[in-house]
DRENROTOR-275844 format. One line per 5 residues: their letters; for each residue x negated, y, z negated of C-alpha. Coordinates in steps of 0.02 Angstrom, whole numbers, plus 50000, padded with zeros to 5 digits. Each point is the difference from the previous one (the first is absolute). Layout:
a> X:Y:Z  ... .
This chain:
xxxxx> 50000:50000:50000  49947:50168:50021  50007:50162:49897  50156:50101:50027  50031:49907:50153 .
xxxxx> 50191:50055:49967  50054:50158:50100  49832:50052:50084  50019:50166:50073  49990:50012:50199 .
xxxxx> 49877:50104:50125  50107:50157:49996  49872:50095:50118  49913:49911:50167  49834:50037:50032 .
xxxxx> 49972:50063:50183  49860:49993:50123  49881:50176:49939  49862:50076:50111  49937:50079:49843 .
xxxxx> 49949:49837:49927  49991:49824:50009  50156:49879:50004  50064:49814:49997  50058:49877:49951 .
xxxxx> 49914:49861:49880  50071:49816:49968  50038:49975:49839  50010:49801:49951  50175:49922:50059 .
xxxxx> 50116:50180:49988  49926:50064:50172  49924:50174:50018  49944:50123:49881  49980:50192:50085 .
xxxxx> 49868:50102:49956  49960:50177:50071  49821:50024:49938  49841:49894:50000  49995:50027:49842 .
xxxxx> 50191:49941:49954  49950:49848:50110  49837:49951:49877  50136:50013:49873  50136:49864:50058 .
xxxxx> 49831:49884:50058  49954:50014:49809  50177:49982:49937  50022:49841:50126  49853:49917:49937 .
xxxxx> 50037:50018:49780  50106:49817:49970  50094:50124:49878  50088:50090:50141  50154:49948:50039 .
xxxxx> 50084:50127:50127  49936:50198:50069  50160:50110:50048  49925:50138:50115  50090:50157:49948 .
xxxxx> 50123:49960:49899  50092:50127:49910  50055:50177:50020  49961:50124:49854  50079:50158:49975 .
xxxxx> 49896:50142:49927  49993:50203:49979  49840:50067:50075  49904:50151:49888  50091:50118:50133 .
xxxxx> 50174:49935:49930  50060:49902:50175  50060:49807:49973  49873:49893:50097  49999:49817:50037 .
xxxxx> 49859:49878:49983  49985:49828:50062  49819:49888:49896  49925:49899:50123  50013:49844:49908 .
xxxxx> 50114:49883:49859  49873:49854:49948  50111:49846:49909  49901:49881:49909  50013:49795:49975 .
xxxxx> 50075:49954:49812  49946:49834:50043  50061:49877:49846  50001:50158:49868  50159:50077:49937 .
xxxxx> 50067:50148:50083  49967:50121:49855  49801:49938:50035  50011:50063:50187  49867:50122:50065 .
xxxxx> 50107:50143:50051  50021:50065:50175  49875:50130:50049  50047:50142:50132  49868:50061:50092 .
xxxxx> 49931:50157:50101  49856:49965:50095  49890:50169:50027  49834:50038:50042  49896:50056:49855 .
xxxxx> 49942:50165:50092  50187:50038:50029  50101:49971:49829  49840:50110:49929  50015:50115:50123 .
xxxxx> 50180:50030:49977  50061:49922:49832  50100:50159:49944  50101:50007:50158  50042:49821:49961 .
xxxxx> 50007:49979:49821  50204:50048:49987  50036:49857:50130  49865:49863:49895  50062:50054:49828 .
xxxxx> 50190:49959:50092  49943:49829:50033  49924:49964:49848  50168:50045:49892  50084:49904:50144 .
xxxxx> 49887:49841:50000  50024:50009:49785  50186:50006:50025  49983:49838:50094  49898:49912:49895 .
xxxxx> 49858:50025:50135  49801:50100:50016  49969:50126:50107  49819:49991:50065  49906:50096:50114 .
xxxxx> 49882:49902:50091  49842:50067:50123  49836:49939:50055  49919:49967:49839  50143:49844:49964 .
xxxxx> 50014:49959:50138  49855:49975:50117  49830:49922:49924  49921:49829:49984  50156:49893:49985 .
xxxxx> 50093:50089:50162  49818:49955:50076  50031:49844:49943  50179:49977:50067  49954:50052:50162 .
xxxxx> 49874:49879:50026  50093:49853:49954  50137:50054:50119  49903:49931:50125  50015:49805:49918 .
xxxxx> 50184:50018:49966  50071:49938:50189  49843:49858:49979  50054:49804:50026  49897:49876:49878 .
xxxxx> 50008:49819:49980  50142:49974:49870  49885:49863:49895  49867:50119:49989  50112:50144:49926 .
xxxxx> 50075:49840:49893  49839:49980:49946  49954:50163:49952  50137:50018:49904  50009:49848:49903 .
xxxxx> 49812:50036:49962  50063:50162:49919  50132:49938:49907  49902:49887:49908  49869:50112:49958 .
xxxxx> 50127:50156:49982  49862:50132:50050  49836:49970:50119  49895:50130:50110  49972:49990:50187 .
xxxxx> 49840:49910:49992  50051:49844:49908  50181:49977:50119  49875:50008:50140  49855:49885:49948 .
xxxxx> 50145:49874:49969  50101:50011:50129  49892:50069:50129  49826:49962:50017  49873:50012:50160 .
xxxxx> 50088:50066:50160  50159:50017:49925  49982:50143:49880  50044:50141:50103  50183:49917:50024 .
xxxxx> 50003:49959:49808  49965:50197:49988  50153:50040:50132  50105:49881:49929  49973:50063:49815 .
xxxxx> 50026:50178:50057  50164:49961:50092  50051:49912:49820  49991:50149:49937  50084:50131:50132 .
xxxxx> 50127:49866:49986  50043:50012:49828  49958:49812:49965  49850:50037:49912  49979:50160:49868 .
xxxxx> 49829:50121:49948  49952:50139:49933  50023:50101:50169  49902:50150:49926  49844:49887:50005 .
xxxxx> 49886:49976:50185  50062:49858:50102  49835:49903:49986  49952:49821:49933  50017:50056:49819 .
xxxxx> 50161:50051:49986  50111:49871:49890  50160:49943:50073  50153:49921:49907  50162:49936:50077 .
xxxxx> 50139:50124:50033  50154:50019:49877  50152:50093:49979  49962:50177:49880  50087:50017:49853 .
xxxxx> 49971:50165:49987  50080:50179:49894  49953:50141:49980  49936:50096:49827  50024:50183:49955 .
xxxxx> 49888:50026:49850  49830:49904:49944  50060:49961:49846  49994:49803:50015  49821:49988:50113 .
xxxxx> 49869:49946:49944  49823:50038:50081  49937:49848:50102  49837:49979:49914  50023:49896:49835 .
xxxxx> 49943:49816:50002  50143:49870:50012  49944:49938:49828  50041:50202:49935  50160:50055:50084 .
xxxxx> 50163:49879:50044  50033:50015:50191  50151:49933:50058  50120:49987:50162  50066:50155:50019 .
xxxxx> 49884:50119:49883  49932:50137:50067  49829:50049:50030  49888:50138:50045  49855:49976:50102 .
xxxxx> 49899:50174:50023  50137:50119:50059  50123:49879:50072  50135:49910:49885  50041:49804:50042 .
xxxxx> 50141:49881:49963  49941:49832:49956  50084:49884:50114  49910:49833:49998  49848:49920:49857 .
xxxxx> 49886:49899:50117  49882:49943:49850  49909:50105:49835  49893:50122:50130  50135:50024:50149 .
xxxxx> 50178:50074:49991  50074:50058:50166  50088:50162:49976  50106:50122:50100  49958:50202:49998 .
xxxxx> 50188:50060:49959  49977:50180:50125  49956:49877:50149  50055:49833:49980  49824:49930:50068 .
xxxxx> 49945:49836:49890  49802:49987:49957  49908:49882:49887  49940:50071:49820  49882:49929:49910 .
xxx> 49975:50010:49807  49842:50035:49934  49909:49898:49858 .
């Protein structure tokens, strides 16, 4: 089931072929095509299509009504609603829908008190809802893990052997997390590495296999099978707990939250003593942790 998948607004504006900037349309999974009327609104729905904690984009999706600092009614119209998987958890545990404007950096700085009336609007709307209103631009958007994204779009259309991804996978079940290196030394040795490295990679852009997507796409990055996110969202920092302490020192559990540097995780899955696989609750991207002794 997904989160508020009951009465999902509609597109109530259609985006229209622009000579001022760059337009489409994207696939998203099995609901068709996603516009987008920017480059950088596209980098957006490729990183939104690619977190397992997505479960639908609505490309603009609501009308908001708001008094401009000269006193005239305006309407605005956020680029994006973002619904998230609830998975097995109980509705009150869902992550809640996040509505989006996607800006350049350069031009929300440039102009943020001309804009601020129609943003503080959708903020007061999105509360009303029981939604976030985030502004997104380059700096969430684009980085290592778009880099990433884009290069394993390339393995997604691939055709492998189904006993080989069988293998793979049963390989990684039983050992619940391995790296690149070790799938490939068993599975493919000699001449047949470089299709054990396509067929990994395609694993991945297919959602059959999980990682840290942050990390570089090399031979040590650790790879787990895929499952469904269980994942909500938190408001305050009250119940985290810094992701430093030895297992032996602080009781980690599914479903605790963590903090590793400046990014806070849900735990989603124990692997063994040093490894818990946990979801970032702003992205929905999964990555190994590791406890320290």
């Amino acid at each position: 089931m997904d989160a508020n998948s009951c009465d999902q607004p509609k597109q109530v504006r259609k985006i229209k072929p622009t000579r001022r900037s760059v337009s489409g349309v994207i696939p998203f999974r099995d609901s068709g095509g996603i516009p987008y009327e920017s480059l950088l609104e596209r980098d957006f729905l490729k990183r939104m299509r690619f977190s397992s904690g997505v479960s639908a984009v609505i490309p603009q999706p609501v009308e908001i009504e708001f008094i401009a600092p000269n006193g005239r009614p305006h309407t605005y119209t956020p680029d994006y609603l973002v619904y998230y998987r609830l998975g097995d958890r109980h509705y009150a545990d869902h992550i809640m829908p996040m509505l989006v404007e996607v800006k350049p950096a350069h031009l929300w700085r440039e102009r943020w008190r001309d804009w601020s009336c129609k943003w503080k609007a959708a903020r007061r709307y999105a509360v009303d809802r029981g939604w976030r209103f985030c502004i997104y631009d380059e700096s969430r958007i684009r980085g290592l893990a778009l880099q990433n994204i884009v290069h394993l779009e390339r393995y997604e259309r691939m055709a492998f052997d189904p006993e080989d991804i069988d293998l793979v996978i049963k390989t990684l079940r039983e050992m619940e997390i391995a790296p690149v290196h070790y799938l490939l030394a068993r599975h493919f040795n000699g001449i047949y590495r470089s299709t054990g490295i396509s067929l990994l990679w395609h694993l991945v852009a297919t959602r059959k296999l999980d990682c840290d997507i942050r990390e570089p796409l090399n031979e040590n990055l650790e790879l787990w099978v895929a499952t469904q996110l269980n994942i909500y969202d938190i408001n305050t920092d009250e119940h985290l707990i810094p992701f430093e302490p030895s297992r032996a020192r602080v009781d980690i559990q599914v479903g605790a939250m963590v903090r590793r540097e400046n990014q806070i995780f849900r735990i989603l899955q124990i692997l063994n003593f040093e490894v818990v696989i946990g979801v970032e609750v702003e992205s929905g991207q999964s990555a190994s942790l590791r406890c320290r002794r």
